[in-house]
N, C-alpha and C positions, 0 to 999 in steps of 0.2 A: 653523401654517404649515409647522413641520420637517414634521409625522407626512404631510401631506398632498404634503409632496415627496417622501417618501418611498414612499408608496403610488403616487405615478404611476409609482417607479421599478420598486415589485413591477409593475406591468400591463406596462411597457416589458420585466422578463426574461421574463415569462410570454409575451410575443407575440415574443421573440426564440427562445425553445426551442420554440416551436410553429412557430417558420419553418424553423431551424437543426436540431434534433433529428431525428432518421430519425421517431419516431412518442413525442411525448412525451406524447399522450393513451392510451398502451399500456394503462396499467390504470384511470385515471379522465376521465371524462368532463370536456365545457367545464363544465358547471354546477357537476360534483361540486369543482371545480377553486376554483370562483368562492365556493363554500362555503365550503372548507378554507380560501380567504383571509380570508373576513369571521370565521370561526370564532378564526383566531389573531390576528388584530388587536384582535380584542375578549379574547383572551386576555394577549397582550403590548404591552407599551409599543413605541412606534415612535420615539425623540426622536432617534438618531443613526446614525453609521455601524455602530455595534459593534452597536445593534438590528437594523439593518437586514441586517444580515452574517449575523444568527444565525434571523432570520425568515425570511430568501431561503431560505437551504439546510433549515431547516425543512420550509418548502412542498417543496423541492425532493424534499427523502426522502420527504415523504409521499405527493408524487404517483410518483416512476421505484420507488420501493419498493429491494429487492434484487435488481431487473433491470439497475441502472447504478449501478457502482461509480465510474464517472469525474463523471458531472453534478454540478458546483456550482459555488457564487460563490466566488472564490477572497479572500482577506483584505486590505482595500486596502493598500495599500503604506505609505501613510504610517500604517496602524494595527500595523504589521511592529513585532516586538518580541521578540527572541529574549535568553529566559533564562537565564543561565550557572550552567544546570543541564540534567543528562540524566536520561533517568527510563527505567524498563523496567518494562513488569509479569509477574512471575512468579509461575502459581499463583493468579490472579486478586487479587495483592494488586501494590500501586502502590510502587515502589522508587525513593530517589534511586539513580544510580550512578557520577555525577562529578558534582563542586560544585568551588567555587570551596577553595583550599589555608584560608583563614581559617576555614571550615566543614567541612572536611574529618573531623570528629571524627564527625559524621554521614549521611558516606557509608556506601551498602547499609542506609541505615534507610528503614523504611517514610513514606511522603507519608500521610498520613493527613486533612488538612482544608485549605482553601484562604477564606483569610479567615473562618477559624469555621466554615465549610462541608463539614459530610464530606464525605469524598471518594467517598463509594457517591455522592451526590447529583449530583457535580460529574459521574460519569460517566454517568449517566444522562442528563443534560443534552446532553452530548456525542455518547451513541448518539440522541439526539432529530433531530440534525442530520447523522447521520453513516450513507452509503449504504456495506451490505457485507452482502456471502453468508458472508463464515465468520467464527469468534469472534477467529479471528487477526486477521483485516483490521482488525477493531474496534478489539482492543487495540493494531496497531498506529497507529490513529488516533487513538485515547486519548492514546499515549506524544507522537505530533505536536501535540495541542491544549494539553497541560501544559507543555510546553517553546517553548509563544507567548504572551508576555502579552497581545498581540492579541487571543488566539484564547479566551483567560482572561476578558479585558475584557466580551467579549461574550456569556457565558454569564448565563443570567438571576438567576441568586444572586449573582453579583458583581457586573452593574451598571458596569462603569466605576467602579470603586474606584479611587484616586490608586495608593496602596498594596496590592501586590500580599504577606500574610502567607501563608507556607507554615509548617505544622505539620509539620516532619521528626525521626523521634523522638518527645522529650517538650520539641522548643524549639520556641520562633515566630521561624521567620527572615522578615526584609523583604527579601526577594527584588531589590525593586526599586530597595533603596537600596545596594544593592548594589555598585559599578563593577568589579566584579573578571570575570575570562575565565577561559573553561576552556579545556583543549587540546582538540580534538573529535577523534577517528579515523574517519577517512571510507572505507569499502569501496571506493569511485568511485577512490581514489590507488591502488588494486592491484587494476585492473580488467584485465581482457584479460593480466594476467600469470601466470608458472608456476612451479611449484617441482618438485623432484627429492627423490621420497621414496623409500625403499627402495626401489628399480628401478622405482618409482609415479610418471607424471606427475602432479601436482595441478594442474588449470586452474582460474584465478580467473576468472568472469564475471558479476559484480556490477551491471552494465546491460549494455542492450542498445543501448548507440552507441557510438560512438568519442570517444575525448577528441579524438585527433589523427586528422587523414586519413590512410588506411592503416597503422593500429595492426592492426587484425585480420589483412591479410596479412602486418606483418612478426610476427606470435605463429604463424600457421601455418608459414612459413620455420624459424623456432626450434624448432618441435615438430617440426617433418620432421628438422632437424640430428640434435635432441640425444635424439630418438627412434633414428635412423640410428644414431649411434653406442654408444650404451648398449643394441640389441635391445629396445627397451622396445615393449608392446604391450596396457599395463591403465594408464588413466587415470583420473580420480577428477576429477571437473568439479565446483568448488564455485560452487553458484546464489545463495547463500544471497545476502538482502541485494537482491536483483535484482528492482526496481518498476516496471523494462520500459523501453520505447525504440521502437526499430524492429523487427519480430519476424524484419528479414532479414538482421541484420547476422550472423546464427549460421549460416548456408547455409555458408560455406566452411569452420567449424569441424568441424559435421556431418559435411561430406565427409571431411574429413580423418580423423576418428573410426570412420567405419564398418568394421566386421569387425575391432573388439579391443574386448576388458573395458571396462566404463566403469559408474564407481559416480556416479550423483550426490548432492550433498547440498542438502538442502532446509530451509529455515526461511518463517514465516508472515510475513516481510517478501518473497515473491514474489507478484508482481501482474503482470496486465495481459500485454505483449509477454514476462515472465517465464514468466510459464505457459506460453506458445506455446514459450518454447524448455525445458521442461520437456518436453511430446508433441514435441519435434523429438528430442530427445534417447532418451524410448522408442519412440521409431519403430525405432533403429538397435541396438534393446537393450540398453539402462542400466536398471540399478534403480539405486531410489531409496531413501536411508536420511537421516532427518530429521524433521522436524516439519511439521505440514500447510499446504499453503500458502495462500496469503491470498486468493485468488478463486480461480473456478470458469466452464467451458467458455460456457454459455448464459446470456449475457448481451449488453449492449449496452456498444460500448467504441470504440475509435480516434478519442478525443478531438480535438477543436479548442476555439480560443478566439478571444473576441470583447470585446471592450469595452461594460462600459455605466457612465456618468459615470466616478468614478475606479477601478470597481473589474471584474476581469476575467473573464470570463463561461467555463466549460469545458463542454464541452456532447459528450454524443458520437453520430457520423452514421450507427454502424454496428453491424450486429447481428450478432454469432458464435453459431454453434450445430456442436455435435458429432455426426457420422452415424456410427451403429457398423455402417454396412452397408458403407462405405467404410474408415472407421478416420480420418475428416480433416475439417480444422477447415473449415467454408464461413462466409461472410459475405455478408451484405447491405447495400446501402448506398443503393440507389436505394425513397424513398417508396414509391410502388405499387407497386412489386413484394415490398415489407414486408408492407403493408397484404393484398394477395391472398395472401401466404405465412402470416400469420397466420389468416384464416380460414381457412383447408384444416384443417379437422381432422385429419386423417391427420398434421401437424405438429406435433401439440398437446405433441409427447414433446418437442421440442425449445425446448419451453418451460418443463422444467424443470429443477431442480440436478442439474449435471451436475460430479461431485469428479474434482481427480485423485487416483489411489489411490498412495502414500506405501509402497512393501516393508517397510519396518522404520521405525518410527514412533519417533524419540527427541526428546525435549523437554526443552534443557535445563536445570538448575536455578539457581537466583542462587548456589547455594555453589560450582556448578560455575564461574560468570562470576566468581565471589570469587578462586576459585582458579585464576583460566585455564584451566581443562578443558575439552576439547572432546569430549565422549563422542560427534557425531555424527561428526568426520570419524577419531577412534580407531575411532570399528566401521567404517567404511569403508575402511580400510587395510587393517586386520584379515581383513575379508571379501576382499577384494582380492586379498590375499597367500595368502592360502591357502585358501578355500571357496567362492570365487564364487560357484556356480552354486546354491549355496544359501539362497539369499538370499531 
């Protein structure tokens, strides 16, 4: 009876991203579609929500590919289960990097297995279900699925286990038995803020909204000030951090920016309206020094969300592509006019990976984050202050 409610649920998302979606049969066909469902249902069990969570977005990668990084079911709420632990991957190996004070002896140790499950397996499982154009994106999708026990539950080697064991080191902690809180530091609390470095603005812009109504005009008023009065005229925009928003909320920063230095720094936690203000930024001549960031030009993106029973549907209406005849992002958002734009052969280029290119590439290391170092926004002052144009 469950598997069967849940299969009318898979036909009800499948006929919702075929209404909603700009063109969600882009790469496979109704049948190939109809396939790929019977093919995993006869692969995976269906008995609940954490099935059902881990099969929707299945299907979902396997039909939008790495053409949409936005499309998926999102985790139902009441299966919400956030682990008081952080994890980063450096170097393609899996790091605790805050745990709770009682566990503390094995912070910056490697995660290695998840209820006896290597952890190569566990991530595997997670790229099964997980849409991205670059290896960043991934990992940072990885570091968001380990730190959900939700998101844990429903991977197929776990099963909805009661208890969630993490292999951190050479102990087995029970994660779940756990009560204890970590402090989190969120980039989002020193968003739209600045600092005074060696006669260096540094702007922080972490997302692309506003916490508060007219935060961005009173940060352009302050930079006008404390520009005015210091002669300041090389700025250093840190992106890092920034998984997008509104891609308009940076229009008056831009203004303000044009005709002085501007270094930006980049990490592979940028996405989406991130990007956008990445080419708003080299438009007006900023390089860029950092790590590469987490999606790419031509793709489908500018999400919405819809409800289906309790869990929330993200789906997106719109298709970005980059003209280098121009230099500027266009989008698409109306059906047919998709559909005719994609048969034109003569468009065929903007259907493929389009990177943004990164000046000086620094990636940095867990002894760096051991030690607080920051070798991307140190080479950015550095170059700033004395070689710009070199860059």
């Amino acid at each position: 009876m469950e598997k069967q409610k849940y299969i009318k649920l898979l036909d009800e998302l499948i006929l919702i991203l075929e209404n909603k979606h700009l063109d969600f049969y882009f790469q496979k066909s109704k049948e190939e579609i109809e396939k790929l469902k019977k093919d995993i249902l006869n692969q995976y069990p269906l008995e609940d929500d954490y099935d059902f969570y881990y099969l929707a977005n299945y299907l979902i990668k396997h039909i939008v590919g790495n053409y949409d990084e936005h499309t998926s079911l999102q985790i139902n709420q009441n299966l919400q289960e956030e682990l008081p632990l952080e994890i980063k991957i450096f170097n393609n190996e899996v790091y605790v990097i805050n745990c709770p004070t009682s566990i503390n002896d094995l912070k910056f140790h490697k995660l290695t297995a998840i209820n006896g499950i290597n952890i190569s397996q566990i991530l595997s499982e997670i790229e099964e279900i997980t849409n991205y154009s670059t290896k960043g994106w991934l990992e940072v999708m990885c570091e968001d699925y380990l730190m959900s026990g939700g998101k844990i539950r429903a991977l197929p080697s776990i099963k909805n286990n009661n208890d969630l064991i993490f292999t951190i080191g050479d102990k087995d902690i029970n994660i779940t038995a756990m009560n204890d809180k970590i402090k989190r530091e969120y980039l989002i609390d020193k968003n739209m803020t600045y600092e005074l470095v060696d006669n260096v603005i540094k702007i922080n812009y972490h997302q692309c909204y506003e916490i508060k109504e007219g935060q961005m005009e009173t940060l352009i008023n302050d930079l006008k000030n404390i520009a005015s009065q210091n002669n300041i005229s090389k700025y250093i925009v840190d992106l890092r951090g920034n998984t997008g928003g509104s891609s308009a909320i940076i229009k008056p920063l831009i203004d303000f920016l044009k005709g002085n230095e501007i270094i930006t720094l980049t990490d592979k936690y940028i996405f989406s309206s991130g990007l956008m203000a990445c080419k708003s930024l080299k438009d007006i001549g900023s390089k860029f020094i950092g790590d590469n960031v987490g999606s790419q030009y031509n793709e489908f993106g500018d999400s919405k969300m819809c409800t289906l029973d309790d869990f929330i549907i993200e789906y997106s209406h719109k298709y970005f592509y980059y003209d280098d005849t121009d230099n500027k992002i266009h989008s698409i958002s109306d059906k047919k006019e998709f559909e005719k734009f994609k048969s034109d052969k003569s468009n065929e280029k903007f259907f493929h990976k389009h990177y943004f290119q990164i000046d000086n590439i620094i990636t940095p290391s867990l002894d760096d984050y051991i030690l607080k170092k920051d070798p991307i926004f140190e080479c950015a002052k550095s170059n700033i202050v004395s070689n710009y144009k070199k860059i």
